[in-house]
C-alpha positions as CSV (number, residue, x, y, z in Angstrom):
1,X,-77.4,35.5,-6.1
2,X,-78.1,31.8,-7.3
3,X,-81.2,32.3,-8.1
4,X,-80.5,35.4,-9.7
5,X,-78.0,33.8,-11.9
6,X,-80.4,31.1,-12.6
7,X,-83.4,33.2,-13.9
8,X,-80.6,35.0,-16.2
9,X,-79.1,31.9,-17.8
10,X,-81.7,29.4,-18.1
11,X,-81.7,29.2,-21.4
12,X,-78.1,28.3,-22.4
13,X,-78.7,25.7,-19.2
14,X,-81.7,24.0,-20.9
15,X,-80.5,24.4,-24.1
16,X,-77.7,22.8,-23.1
17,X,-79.3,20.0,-21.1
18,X,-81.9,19.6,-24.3
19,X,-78.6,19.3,-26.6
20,X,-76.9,16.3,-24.3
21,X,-79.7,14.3,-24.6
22,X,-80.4,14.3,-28.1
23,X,-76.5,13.0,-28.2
24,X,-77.7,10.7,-25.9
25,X,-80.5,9.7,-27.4
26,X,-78.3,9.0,-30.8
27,X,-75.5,7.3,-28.9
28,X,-78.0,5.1,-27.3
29,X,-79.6,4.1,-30.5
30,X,-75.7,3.5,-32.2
31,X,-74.7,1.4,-29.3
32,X,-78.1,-0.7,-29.1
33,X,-77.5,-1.3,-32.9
34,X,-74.0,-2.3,-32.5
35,X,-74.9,-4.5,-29.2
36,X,-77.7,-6.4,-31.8
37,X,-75.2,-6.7,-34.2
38,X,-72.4,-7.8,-31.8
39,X,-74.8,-10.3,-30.7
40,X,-75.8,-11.6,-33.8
41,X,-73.0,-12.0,-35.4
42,X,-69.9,-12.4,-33.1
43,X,-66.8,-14.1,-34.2
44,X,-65.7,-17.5,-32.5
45,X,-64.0,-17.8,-29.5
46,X,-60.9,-18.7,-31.5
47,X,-61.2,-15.9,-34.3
48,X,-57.8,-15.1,-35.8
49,X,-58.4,-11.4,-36.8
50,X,-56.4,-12.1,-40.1
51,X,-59.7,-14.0,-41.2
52,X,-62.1,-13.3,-43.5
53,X,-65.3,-13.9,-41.2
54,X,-63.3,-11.6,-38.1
55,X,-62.0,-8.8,-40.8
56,X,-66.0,-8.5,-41.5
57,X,-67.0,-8.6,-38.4
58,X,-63.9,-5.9,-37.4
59,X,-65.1,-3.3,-40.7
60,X,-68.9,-3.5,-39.8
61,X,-68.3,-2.6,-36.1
62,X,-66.1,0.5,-37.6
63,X,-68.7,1.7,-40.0
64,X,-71.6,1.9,-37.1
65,X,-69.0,3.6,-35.1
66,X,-67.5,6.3,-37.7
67,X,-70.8,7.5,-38.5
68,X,-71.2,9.0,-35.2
69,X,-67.6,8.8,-34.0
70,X,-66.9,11.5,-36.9
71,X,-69.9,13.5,-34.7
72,X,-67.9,13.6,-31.6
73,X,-64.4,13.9,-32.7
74,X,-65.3,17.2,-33.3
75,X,-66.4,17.7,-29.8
76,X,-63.2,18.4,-28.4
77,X,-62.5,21.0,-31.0
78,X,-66.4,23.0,-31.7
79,X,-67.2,22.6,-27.6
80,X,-65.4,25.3,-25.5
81,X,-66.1,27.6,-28.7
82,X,-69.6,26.8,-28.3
83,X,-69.0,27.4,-24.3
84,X,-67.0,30.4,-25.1
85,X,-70.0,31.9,-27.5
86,X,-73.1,31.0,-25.6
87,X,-72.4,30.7,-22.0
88,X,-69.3,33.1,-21.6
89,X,-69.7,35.8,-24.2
90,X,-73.3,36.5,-22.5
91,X,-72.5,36.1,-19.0
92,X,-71.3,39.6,-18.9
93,X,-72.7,41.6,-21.5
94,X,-76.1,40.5,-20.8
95,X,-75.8,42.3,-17.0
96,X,-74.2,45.7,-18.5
97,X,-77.0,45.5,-21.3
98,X,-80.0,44.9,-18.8
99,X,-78.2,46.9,-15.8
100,X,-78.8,44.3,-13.5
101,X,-75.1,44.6,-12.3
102,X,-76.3,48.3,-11.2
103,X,-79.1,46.8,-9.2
104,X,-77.1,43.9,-7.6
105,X,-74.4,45.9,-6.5
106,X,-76.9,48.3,-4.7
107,X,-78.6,45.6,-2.8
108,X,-75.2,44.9,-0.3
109,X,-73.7,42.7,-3.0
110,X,-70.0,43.4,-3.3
111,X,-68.5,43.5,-7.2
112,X,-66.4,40.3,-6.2
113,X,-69.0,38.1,-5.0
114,X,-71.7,38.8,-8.1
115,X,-68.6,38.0,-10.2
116,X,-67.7,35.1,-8.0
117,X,-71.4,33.7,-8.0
118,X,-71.8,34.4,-11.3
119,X,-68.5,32.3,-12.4
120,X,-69.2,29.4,-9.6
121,X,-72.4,29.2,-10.6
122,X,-72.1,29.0,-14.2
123,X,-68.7,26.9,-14.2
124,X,-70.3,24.5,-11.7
125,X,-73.0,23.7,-14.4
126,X,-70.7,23.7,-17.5
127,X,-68.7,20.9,-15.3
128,X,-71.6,19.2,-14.6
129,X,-72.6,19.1,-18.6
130,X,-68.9,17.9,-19.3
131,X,-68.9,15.5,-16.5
132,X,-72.5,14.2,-18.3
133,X,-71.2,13.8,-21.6
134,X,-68.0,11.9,-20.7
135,X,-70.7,9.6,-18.5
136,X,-72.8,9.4,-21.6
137,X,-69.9,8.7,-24.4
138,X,-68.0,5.9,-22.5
139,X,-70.8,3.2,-22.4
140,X,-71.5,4.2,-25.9
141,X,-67.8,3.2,-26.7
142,X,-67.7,0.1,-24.8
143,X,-70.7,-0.7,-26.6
144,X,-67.6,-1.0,-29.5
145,X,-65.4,-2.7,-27.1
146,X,-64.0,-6.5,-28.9
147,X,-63.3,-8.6,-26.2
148,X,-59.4,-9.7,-26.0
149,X,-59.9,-13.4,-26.0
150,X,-61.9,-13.0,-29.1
151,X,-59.9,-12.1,-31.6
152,X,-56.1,-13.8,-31.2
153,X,-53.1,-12.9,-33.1
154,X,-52.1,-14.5,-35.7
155,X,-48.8,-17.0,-36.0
């Protein structure tokens, strides 16, 4: 059944897989920007953020982060729609279209456990993707991260 499953969706998995690492690829290249420019041009040890030379520092690590924060705030709202389109919407109509339900039921498969794989299956790997994108979003926003000790308050 797993490999049946496979062979039917393989192309929403590696489409998938394909579009998580070109948003890795781009949040790699934001954060190794923002890591060069952290390094370059970090405020002092005793930077009071009400400064000019911290304030600066504070708006240019916000502009190389909107540019592709703006990307993934929209994330929470376009992905299960995109889910819900390409994975979902397909996973049933493709196996009335094709009659490959027909088939698998004939071959000792009960109706529950082709619908059982087919969800297990399927939900196991959207997980995964989710799992893989929060794994590849958090180092990107510590790359962001401002120490505490570097920027004091004000008195």
């Amino acid at each position: 059944m797993l490999w049946l499953t496979w062979r039917q969706h393989r192309m929403q998995v590696l489409l998938t897989t394909a579009l998580l690492a070109v948003l890795g690829v781009v949040l790699l290249i934001s954060a190794l920007g923002a890591a060069k420019f952290a390094a370059q041009n970090a405020p002092a040890a005793d930077c009071v953020a009400d400064t000019p030379a911290c304030s600066a520092y504070l708006a240019e690590m916000n502009d190389r982060m909107r540019s592709v924060g703006e990307l993934l705030s929209w994330l929470p709202l376009l992905a299960p729609a995109m889910i819900g389109a390409f994975w979902g919407a397909p996973l049933l109509a493709r196996e009335f279209e094709q009659g490959t339900h027909q088939l698998t039921w004939t071959q000792s498969v009960t109706r529950r456990r082709w619908l059982a794989a087919k969800i297990v299956g399927l939900g196991a790997a959207v997980t995964l993707g989710g799992l893989v994108l929060a794994g590849i979003v958090e180092p990107w926003l510590a790359a962001f991260d401002v120490p505490p000790t570097t920027l004091t308050a004000s008195t």
